[in-house]
N, C-alpha and C positions, 0 to 999 in steps of 0.2 A: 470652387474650392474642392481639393479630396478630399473623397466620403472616406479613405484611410481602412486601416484593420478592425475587424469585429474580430474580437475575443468571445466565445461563447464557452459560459462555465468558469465560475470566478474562484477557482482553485487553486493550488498550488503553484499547476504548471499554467495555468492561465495568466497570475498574477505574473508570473518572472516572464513569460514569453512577452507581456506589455514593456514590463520594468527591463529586459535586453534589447526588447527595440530602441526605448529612448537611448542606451547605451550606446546603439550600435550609430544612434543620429539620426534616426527618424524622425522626420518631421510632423508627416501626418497625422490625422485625429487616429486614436485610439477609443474605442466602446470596449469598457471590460462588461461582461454581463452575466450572473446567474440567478440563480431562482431561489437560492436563499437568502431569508432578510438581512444576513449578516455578510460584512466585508468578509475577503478574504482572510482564513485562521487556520491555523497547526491544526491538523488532526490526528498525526502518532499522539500528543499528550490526554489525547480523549481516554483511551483505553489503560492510561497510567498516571500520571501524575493528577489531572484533573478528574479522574472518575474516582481517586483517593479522597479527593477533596483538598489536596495541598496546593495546587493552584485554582486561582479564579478562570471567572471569563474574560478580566481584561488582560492574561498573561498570553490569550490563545492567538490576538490579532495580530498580521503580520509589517501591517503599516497604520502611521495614524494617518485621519483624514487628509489632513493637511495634504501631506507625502502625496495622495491620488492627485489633489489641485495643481500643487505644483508641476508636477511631470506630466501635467494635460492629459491626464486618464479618467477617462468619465465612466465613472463608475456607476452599473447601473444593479442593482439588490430590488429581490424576490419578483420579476422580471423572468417566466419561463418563456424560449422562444419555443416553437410549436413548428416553426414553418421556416424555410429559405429556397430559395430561389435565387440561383448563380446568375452572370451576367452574360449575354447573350454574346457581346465580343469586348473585347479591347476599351471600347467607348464609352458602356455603357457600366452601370455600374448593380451589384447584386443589392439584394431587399432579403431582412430577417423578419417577421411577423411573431410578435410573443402573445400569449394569451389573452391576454388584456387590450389588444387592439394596435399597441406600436408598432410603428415600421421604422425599420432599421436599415440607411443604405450600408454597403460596403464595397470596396475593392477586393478586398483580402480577407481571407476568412480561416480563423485558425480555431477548431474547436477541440478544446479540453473540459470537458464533460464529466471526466472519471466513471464511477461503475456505482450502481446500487445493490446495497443488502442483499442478497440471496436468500429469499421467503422460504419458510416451511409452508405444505398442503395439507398435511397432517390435520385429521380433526382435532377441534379445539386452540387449531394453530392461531386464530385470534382473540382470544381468552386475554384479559389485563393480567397483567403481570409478566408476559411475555413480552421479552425487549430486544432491540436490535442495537447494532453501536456502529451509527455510519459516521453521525452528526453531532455538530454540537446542543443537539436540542434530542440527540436521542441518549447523549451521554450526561446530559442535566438531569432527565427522568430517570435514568438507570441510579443515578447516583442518591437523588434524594428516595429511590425505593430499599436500595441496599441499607438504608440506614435501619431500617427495622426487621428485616429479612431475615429469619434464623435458619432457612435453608433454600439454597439454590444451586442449583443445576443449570450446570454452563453446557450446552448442545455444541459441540463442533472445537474439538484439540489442537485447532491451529493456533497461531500466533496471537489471533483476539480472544478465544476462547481461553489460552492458558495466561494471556495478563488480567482479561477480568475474573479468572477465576483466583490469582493472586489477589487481587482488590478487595473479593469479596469475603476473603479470609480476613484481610485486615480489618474488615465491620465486625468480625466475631462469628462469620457466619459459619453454617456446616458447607461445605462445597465438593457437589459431584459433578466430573468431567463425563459425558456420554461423547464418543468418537464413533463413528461409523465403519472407520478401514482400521486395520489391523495395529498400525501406531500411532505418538500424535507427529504435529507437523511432517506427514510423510514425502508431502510433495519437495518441501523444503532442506531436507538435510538425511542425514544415514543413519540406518537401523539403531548405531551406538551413540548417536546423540539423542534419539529419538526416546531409547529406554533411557537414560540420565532422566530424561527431564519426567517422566512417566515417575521414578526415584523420586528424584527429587522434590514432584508436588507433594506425593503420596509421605514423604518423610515430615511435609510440613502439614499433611492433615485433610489435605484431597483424597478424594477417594475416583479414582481413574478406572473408566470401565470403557474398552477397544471392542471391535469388534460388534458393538451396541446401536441397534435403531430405532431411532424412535418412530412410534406407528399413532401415537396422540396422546393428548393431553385431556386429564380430568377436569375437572371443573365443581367451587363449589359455589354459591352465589353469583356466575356471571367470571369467578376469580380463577386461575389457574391453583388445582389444589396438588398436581403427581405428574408427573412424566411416566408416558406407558412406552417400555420395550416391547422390541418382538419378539424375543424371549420369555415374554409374562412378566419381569420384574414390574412393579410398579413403584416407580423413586418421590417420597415426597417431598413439594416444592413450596412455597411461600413468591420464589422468585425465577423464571427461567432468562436465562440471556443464550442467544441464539448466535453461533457466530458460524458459517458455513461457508464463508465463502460471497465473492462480489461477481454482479453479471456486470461486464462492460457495457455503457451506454453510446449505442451503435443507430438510434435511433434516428434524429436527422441523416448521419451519414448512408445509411439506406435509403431514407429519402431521397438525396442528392446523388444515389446510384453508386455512391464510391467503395471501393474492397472492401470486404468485412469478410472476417475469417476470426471470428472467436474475441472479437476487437477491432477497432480501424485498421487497416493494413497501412503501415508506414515503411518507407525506403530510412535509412540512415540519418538522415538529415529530416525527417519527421515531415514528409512531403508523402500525401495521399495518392489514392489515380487520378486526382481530378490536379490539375499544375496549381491551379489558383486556390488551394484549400491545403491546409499544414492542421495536425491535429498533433498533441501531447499527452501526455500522462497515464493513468487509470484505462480510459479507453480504448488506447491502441494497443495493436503489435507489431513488433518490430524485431528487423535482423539482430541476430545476436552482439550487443555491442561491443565483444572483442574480436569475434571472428565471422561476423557477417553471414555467418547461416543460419539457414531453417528462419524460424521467427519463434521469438518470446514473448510472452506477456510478462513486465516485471512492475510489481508493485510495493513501489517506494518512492521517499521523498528526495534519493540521488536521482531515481532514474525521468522522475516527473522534471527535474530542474534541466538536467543535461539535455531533456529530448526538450525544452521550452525553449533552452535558449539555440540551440540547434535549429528548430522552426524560425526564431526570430531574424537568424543567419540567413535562415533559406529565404525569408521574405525581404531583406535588403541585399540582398548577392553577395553576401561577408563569407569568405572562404570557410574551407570545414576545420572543423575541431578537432584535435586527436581523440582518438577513442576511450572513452568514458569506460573506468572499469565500476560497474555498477556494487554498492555496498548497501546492507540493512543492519539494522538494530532490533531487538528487541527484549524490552525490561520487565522482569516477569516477578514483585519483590526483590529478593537481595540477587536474582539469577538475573546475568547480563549478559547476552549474546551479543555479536559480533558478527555480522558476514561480511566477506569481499570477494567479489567473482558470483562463477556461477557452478554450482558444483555438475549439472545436465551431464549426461555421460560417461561420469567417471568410471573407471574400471579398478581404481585404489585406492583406498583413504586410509593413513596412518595418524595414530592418537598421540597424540602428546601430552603428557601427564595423567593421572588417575582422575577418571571423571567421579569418583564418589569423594574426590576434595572438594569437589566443586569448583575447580577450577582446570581446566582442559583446553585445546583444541586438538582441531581434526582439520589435518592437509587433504585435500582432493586432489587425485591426478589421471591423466588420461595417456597412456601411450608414454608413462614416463615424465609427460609435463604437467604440472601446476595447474592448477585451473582453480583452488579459490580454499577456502578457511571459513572455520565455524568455532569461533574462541568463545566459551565462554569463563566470566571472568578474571581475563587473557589478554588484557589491551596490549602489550607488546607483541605479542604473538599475531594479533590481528592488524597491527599497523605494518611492520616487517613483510607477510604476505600481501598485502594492499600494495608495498610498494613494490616489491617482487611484481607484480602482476603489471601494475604500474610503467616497469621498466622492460617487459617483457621479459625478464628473468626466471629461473626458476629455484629450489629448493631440492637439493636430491633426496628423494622417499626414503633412501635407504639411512638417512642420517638425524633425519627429520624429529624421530621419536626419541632421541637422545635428548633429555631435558639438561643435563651437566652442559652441554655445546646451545649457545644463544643463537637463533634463528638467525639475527643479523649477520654474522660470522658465517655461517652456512651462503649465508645471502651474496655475501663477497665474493665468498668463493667458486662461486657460480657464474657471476659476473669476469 
């Protein structure tokens, strides 16, 4: 009998690269496997609706049991594998080893793994009260400490930091943003989205400090009592949440000898250097998925799906996919961003609308074309561009900021 595919890492993109092979008519056994107790679950709702407390835990799972039996997916939870060893040829077949002793044969081996927490070294950096938000066991503890928490200090202005610093308003609490680089989410989006949103916490009660390091944390019985700047300020805390940033989990794939460059190396079709091994999600990177250069890391729940079932393609020989234009979200309270595309490169981005309505985007372009959109609460403006991009189409810059002319109409006319 085929030993069939080993899914390693029971994630987002692990789950769908199972659930697109049955699609594609796969016959053979399927092993999904991670090391957390739990099936696979949504993790955007971790940092928003579930760390609010408006959703449970049973809202976060993405199949019921059942669903695994039936599709002959053997699901295997809190199972770390440790070890693999590919197959010597054709004949024979590879072995996973997990901690605990099991061996695992395999044919095919697709590992989606995604990326862990980015720790601080900082002294004091393991003091209670100091939280991380990967998991759903790290967003259960966060949530039941915010309930009492009359001040905390969110470390790191990206995307995790400014929703659970929204969240943590909604408890009542005092809440300080510390950033390191000059604005927040800078990797992410331009200067004038970047101060909106600096505005905008700050108008609901955050207090936003750029430019800020942290060099350690006080401590008073064991508990986190202040956040120490390099500058001398000293912030105090009741609760810290630490959001800085995810290392890709590249570790088997080092083992196994295969590219790693900041992430798995993946070709288009999510096929590693080694033929017999496909990785997805969090962990890899890959050519840019509109224009096939350089390589990116993107982390999202479009780009985890597309590059899973891409892999599942590659391992039954199903032709390729048209190119994936990659989209994120993020809900930060009543502030709802929007992306589509990739803004890398741009050399123009023109505004559309007053960002202090709170309602805007911002076209990106390079060389005169399109490359992607940052609405926030703007869903037409964000769906328009999405399919602009979508169709290869573009937007002309020079028309674009005209809010009286609707995006779609510009869109036509381009077409």
């Amino acid at each position: 009998m085929s030993a069939g595919t080993l899914v390693v890492g029971a994630s987002q993109a692990g789950l769908q690269l199972a659930v697109s092979l049955r699609e594609l008519g796969y016959t053979a056994p399927i092993t999904l496997i991670g090391e957390e107790p739990h099936a696979p679950y949504q993790r955007p709702p971790l940092s928003k609706d579930f760390l609010a407390g408006t959703a449970g835990p049973e809202t976060l799972a993405f199949r019921t049991p059942a669903f695994y039996r039936e599709a002959g997916i053997d699901l295997v939870c809190g199972e770390q594998v440790t070890d693999v060893t590919l197959a010597s040829d054709a004949s024979a077949t590879g072995i996973a080893g997990t901690a605990s002793g099991r061996e695992l044969p395999f044919e095919r081996l697709a590992l989606t793994v995604g990326a862990s927490a980015r720790r601080l070294t900082v002294p004091g950096a393991d003091l209670a009260g100091i939280c991380y938000l990967r998991g759903v066991d790290d967003a259960t503890v966060l949530r039941a400490q915010l309930t009492g928490a009359a001040r905390v200090v969110v470390v790191g202005g990206g995307f995790i930091g400014l929703e659970a610093a929204a969240v943590a308003r909604s408890f009542g609490a005092s809440v300080t943003v510390v950033e390191a680089t000059d604005r927040l989410i800078g990797r992410a989006v331009a200067p004038v989205v970047s101060e909106f949103y600096r505005r905008a916490h700050e108008r609901r009660g955050t207090a936003v400090l750029t430019c800020a390091t942290v060099t350690a944390f006080r401590e008073v019985e064991g508990r986190v009592a202040a956040v120490l700047l390099s500058d001398g300020t000293e912030l105090p805390a009741d609760l810290v949440v630490v959001g800085v940033g995810v290392i890709p989990r590249t570790e088997l794939a080092e083992k196994l000898g295969l590219e790693c460059d900041g992430g798995i190396v993946v070709d288009a079709r999510a096929r590693t250097s080694e033929p017999t091994v496909v990785a997805a999600g969090d962990c890899t990177v890959l050519p840019h998925p509109l224009t096939g250069e350089g390589r990116v890391r993107l982390e999202s729940v479009n780009s985890a799906v597309s590059q899973a079932t891409a892999a599942a393609a590659a391992i039954v020989g199903a032709p390729d996919r048209a190119p994936n234009v990659p989209w994120f979200w993020s809900n930060q309270g009543d502030l709802r961003l929007q992306i589509a595309g990739l803004s890398t490169g741009y050399d123009e981005f023109v505004v559309r609308g007053e960002p202090d309505s709170e309602k805007f985007a911002v076209l990106y372009y390079r060389a005169g074309r399109l490359l992607a959109v940052d609405a926030v609460n703007s869903p037409p403006d964000y769906m328009v561009v999405r399919k602009a991009l979508t169709q290869g189409a573009t937007i002309p810059a020079d028309r674009a900021a005209d809010e009286a002319t609707p995006l779609k109409q510009l869109l036509m006319a381009a077409a």
